[in-house]
N, C-alpha and C positions, 0 to 999 in steps of 0.2 A: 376146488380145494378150500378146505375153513384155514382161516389165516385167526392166527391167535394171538394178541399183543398181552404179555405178561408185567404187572406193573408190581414190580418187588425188590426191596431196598435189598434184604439177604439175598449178596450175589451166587452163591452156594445152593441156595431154596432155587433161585429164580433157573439156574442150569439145570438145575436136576428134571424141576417140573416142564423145562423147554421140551430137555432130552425123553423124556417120557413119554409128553403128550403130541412129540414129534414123530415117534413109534407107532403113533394113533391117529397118522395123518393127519394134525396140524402143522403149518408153517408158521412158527412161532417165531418169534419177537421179544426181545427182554427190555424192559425201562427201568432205571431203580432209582429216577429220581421224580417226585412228584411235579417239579417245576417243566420234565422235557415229555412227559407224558402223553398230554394233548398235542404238544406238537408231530410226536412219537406214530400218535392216533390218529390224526389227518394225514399225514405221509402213507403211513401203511396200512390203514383202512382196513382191522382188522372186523372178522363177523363176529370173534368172540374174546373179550376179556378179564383176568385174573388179575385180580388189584387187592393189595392187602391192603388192610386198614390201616395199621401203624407203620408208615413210611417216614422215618428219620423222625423231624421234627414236624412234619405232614398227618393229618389224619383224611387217609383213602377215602371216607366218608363226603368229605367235600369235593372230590373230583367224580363224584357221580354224575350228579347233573350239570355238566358242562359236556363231561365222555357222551351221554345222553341226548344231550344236544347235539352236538356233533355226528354223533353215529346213531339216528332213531332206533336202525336196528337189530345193534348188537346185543351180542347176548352176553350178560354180565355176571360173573359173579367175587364178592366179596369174602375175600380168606383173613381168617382172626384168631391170633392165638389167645383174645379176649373175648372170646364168646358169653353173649348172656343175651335176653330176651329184648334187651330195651334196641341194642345195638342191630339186633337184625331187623327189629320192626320199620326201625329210621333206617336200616339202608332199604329194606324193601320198598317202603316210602319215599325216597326220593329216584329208586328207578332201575336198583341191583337186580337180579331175576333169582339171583339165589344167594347164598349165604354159607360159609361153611369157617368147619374149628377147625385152626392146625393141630395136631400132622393130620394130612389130610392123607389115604391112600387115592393112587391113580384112577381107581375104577369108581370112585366116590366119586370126583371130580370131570370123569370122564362125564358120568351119569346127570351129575349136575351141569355141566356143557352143552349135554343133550338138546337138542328143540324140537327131536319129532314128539308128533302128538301122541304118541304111545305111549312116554314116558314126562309127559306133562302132566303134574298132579292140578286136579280141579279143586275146590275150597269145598265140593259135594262127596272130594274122594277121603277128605281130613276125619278122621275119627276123634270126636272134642271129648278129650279129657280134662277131667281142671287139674291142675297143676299144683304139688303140694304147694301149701304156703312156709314150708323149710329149705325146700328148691328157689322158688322166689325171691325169698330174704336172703340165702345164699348167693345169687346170682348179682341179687342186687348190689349187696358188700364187694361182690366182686368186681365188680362196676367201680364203684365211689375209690377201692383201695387202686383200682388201675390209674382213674383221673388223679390220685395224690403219688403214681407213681412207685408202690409199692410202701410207703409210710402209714404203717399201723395207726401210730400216735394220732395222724394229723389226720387221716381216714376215724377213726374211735372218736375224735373229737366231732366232725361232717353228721358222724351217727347219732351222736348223742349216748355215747355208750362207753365205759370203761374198758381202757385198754386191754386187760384181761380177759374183761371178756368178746371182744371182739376177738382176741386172737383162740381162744378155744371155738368160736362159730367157726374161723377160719380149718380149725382142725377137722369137724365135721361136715366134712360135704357130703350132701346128699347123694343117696346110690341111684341109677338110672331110673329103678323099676320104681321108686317114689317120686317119677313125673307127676 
């Protein structure tokens, strides 16, 4: 049986995704503090874990490679309801297998859980598009306004950019199909 150790502060998120992906034959496990995690993680030796990024005053980010250490190999993936380019490259960099934005559906996540080899994407299966550069600067903004914690002013100030007009970029996000 896949033992699943779920690492999420929202105790609300964490029960629902237990009970879900408990439906789907995981024996799931809930942690919601960053500090009982690891200990959480050597007790119940899960194959696969659900770690959000923003844990209280905790960024999930740092508990990669220690989880990694511990468990060579589990299979990890990182849930953010800050999703942007920079944050999935560093977690996949220091050792996540996958990456995903909240709200997440169950079959998205099941999918990303996955490890047979059918469903393993190769870097030969990636279709390279480049990426608008209004998605990027958008992402990016989005980035810098999360490190200041949602503060325009002091984000506009980071950019180099009048408040005004940061906040109309902020109005403009880019639609999918102008990946």
């Amino acid at each position: 049986m896949n033992k699943l150790l779920i690492i999420e502060d929202d105790l609300a998120l964490a029960a629902i995704l237990a009970r879900r992906l408990g439906k789907h034959g995981f024996e799931c496990k809930t942690c919601h503090h960053a500090s009982d995690s690891l200990l959480m993680a050597r007790q119940f030796v899960p194959t696969h874990i659900v770690l959000d990024m923003k844990l209280a005053e905790h960024n999930g980010l740092s508990l990669i490679k220690p989880l990694r250490q511990l468990l060579p190999q589990v299979h990890m993936v990182l849930l953010t309801g800050f999703a942007s380019i920079a944050t999935a490259v560093e977690a996949i960099r220091l050792g996540a297998d996958n990456y995903l934005a909240k709200p997440v559906d169950t079959q998205t996540l099941l999918n990303a859980l996955s490890v047979s080899a059918e469903t393993t994407t190769t870097y030969d299966d990636i279709e390279e598009q480049p990426l608008n550069p209004k998605r990027v600067e958008w992402e990016h903004i989005q980035q810098v306004l999360a490190n200041n914690n949602g503060n325009v002013s002091e984000t506009a100030r980071q950019l180099g950019m009048h408040r005004r007009t940061l906040q109309r970029k902020l109005l403009k996000k880019p639609t999918a199909d102008n990946r």
